[in-house]
C-alpha positions in Angstrom: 21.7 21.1 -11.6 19.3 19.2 -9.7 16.2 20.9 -11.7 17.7 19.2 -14.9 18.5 15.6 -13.5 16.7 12.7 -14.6 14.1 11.1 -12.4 14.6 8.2 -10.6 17.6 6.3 -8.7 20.9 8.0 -8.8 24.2 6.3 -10.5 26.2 4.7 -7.9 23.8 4.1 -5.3 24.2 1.3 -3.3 21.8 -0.6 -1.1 22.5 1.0 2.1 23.5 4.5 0.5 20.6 4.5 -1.7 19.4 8.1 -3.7 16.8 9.0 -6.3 15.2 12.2 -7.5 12.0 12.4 -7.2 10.5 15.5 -9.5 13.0 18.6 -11.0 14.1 20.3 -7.3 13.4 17.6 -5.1 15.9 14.2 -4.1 16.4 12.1 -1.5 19.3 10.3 -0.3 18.1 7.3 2.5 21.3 5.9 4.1 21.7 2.3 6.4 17.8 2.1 7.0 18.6 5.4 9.8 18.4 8.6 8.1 16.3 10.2 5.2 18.3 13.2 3.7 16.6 16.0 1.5 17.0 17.9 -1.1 14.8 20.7 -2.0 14.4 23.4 -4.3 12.3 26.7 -3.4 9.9 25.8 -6.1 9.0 22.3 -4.2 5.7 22.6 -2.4 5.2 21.1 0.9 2.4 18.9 -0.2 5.1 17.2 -3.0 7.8 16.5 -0.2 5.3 14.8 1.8 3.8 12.4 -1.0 7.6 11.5 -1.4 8.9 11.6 2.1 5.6 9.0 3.0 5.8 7.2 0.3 9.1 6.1 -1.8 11.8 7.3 1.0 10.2 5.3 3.3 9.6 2.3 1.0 13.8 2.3 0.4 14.5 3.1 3.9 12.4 -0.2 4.8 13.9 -1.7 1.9 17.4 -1.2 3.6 16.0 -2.1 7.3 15.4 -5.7 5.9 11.5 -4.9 6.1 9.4 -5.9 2.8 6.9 -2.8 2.1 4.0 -3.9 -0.2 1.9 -1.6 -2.0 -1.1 -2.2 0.2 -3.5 -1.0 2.2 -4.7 -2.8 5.3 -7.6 -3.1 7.7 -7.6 -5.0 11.2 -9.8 -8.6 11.5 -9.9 -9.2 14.4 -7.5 -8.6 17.3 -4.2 -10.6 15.7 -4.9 -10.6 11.9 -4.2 -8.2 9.0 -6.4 -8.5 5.5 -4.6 -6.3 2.7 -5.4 -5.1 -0.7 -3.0 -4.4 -3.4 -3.2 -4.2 -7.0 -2.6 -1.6 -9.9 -2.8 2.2 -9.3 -6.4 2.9 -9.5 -7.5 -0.5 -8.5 -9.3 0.7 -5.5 -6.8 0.0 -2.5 -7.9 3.2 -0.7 -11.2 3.0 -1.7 -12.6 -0.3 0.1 -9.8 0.4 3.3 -12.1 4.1 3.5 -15.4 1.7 2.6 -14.3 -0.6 5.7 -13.2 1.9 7.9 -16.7 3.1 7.4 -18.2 -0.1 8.6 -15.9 -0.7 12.1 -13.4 -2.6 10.4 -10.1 -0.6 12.1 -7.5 0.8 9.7 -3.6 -0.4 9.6 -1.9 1.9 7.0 -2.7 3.1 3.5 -0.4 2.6 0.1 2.7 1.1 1.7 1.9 -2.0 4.1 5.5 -2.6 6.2 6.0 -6.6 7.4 9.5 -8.1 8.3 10.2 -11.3 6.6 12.2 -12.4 9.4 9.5 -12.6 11.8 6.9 -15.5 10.9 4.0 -13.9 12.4 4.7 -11.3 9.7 3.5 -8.6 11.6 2.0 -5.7 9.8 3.5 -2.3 11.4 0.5 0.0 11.4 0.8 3.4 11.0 -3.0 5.0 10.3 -2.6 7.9 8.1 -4.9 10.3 6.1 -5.8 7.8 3.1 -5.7 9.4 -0.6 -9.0 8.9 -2.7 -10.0 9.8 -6.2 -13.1 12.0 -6.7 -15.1 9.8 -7.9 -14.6 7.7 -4.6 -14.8 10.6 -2.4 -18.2 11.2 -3.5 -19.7 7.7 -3.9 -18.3 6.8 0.5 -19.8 10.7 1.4 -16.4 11.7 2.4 -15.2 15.5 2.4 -11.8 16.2 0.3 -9.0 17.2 2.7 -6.1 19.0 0.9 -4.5 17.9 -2.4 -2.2 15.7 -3.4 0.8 16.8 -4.4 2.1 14.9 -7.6 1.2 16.8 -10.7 -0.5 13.6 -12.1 -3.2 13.4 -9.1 -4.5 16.6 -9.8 -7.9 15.6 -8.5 -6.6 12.8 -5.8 -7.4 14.0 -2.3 -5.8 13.1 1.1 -9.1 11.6 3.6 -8.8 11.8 7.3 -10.6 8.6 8.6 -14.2 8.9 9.8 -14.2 10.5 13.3 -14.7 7.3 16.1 -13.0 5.0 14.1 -11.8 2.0 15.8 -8.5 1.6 16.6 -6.2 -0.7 15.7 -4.8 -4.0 17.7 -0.9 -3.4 17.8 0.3 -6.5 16.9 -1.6 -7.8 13.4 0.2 -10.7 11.0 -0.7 -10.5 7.6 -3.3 -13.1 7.2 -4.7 -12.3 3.5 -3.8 -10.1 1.0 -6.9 -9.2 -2.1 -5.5 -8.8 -5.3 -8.4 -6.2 -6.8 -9.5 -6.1 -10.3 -12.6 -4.8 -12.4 -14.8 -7.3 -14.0 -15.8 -7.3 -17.6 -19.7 -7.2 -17.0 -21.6 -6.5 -13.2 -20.4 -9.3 -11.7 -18.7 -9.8 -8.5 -16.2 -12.7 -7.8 -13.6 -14.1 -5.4 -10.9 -16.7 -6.1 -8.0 -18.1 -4.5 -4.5 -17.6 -6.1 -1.8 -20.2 -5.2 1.3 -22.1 -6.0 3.8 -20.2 -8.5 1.1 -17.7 -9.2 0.9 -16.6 -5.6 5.0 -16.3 -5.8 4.4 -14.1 -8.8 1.6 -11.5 -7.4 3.2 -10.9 -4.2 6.3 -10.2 -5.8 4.5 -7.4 -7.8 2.8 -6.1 -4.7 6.0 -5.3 -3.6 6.8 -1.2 -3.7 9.1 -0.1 -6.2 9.7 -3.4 -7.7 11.2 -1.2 -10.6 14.3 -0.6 -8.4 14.7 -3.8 -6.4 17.6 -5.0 -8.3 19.7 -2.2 -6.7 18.1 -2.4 -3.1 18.2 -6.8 -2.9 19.7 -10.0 -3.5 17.2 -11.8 -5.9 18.1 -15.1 -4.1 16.9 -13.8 -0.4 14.3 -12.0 -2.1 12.9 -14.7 -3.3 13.2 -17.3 -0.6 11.1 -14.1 1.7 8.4 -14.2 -0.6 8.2 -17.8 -1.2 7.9 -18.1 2.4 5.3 -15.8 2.8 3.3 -17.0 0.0 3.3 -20.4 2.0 1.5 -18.2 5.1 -0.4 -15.6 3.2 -3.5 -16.5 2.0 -4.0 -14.6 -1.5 -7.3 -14.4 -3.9 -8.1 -12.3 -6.5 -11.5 -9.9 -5.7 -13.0 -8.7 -9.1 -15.7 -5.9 -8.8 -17.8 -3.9 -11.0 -16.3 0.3 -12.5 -19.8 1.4 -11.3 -20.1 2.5 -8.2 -23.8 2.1 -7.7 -22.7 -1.2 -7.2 -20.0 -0.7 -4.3 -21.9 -1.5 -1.5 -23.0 -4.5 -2.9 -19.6 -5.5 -3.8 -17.8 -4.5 -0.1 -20.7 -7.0 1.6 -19.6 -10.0 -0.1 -16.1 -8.7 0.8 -16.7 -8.5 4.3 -18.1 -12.0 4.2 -15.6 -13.6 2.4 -13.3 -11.6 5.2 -15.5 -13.0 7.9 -15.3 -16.4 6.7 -12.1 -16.8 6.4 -10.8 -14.9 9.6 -13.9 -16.0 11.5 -14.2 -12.6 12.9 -16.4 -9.5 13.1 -15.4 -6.1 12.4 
């Protein structure tokens, strides 16, 4: 039965008994923000249970701990402030955290960013973890594939274990900004500032799973967490050329922007 089941949340889940199948042999049940419960087929591999253990169980079991977890990734500026990135699958997320990390600048997480709203320092819970980079981006930062990813539709996405010396991370960091990335329509490189209603808007996307918030949240707190934090987050939109000849160009002016506005160094 469970290899013929629909994908996605479960009739009758609640917010604190939440369950959702993930791929044909493989569901999760996450219940009062404690306890992750699996179900798994023989035909499951190991590298599919992870990608959905790490990923959307956690994201629901945050979800249900009163945590917000944003599709980000997240680097360390300085010894108190967080800088994320978030945007569209494929946007690059991964790609300038590994680009970063390559340059001193000390990893937080990858793919799911964790801050509680009800803290105002908005404290970003780190948790360093093998990132998970296209081809492409593997070879353009000189990084060596680790295993596969799992998920039948990331055939040639690889998990990265971060450079060897890598610095570590401060243990308390509060979200200072977050990059919405994007691809520019000629070679051009650009960063803007996002604000007001439109800040509101983006962060509310950044949000993981925003597909399946209407059974995990009430709109009304939602909203009031994300308004706040729009009001403390700085946000701009970072626009960079496809080409990767040009990445390096494009992560300097990041890191100055970064520097400039955190008044730090990596």
């Amino acid at each position: 039965m469970l290899d013929a089941a629909p994908v996605g949340p479960v009739a009758g889940s609640t917010p604190q008994d939440f369950r959702f199948r993930a791929m044909p042999g493989l569901a999760f049940r996450m219940v009062a923000g404690r306890r992750i419960e699996v179900s798994r087929g023989p035909q499951v591999a190991d590298p599919d249970l992870l990608l959905y253990l790490t990923g959307s169980a956690w994201g629901v079991l945050c979800y249900q701990r009163g945590w917000l977890p944003l599709h980000c990734s997240a680097v360390a500026a300085g010894p108190t402030a967080a800088v994320a990135f978030t945007g569209p699958s494929g946007a690059g997320k991964s790609t300038l955290t590994a680009g970063l990390v390559q340059r001193g600048w000390p990893q937080l997480c990858d793919d799911t960013c964790v801050i509680d709203p009800r803290d105002p320092r908005y404290i970003v819970r780190g948790a360093p973890k093998d990132m998970k980079l296209w081809r492409d981006a593997l070879d353009a930062l000189g990084l060596a594939a680790g295993r596969a990813i799992g998920d039948r539709l990331q055939r040639d996405k690889y998990y990265v274990t971060p450079p060897a010396g890598s610095v570590p991370a401060p243990a308390a960091c509060g979200l200072d900004i977050v990059y919405l990335l994007g691809w520019s329509d000629d070679d051009s490189t650009s960063i803007q500032p996002i604000q007001g209603a439109q800040a509101v808007i983006e962060l509310y996307r950044a949000l993981y799973r925003p597909e399946w918030l209407q059974l995990l949240r009430d709109p009304a707190s939602l909203f009031q967490e994300i308004g706040g934090i729009a009001q403390r987050v700085r946000l701009f939109r970072f626009e960079r050329p496809r080409d990767f000849t040009q990445f390096g160009t494009a992560l300097t002016l990041l890191e100055d922007h970064m520097r400039q506005q955190v008044g730090t160094q990596p």
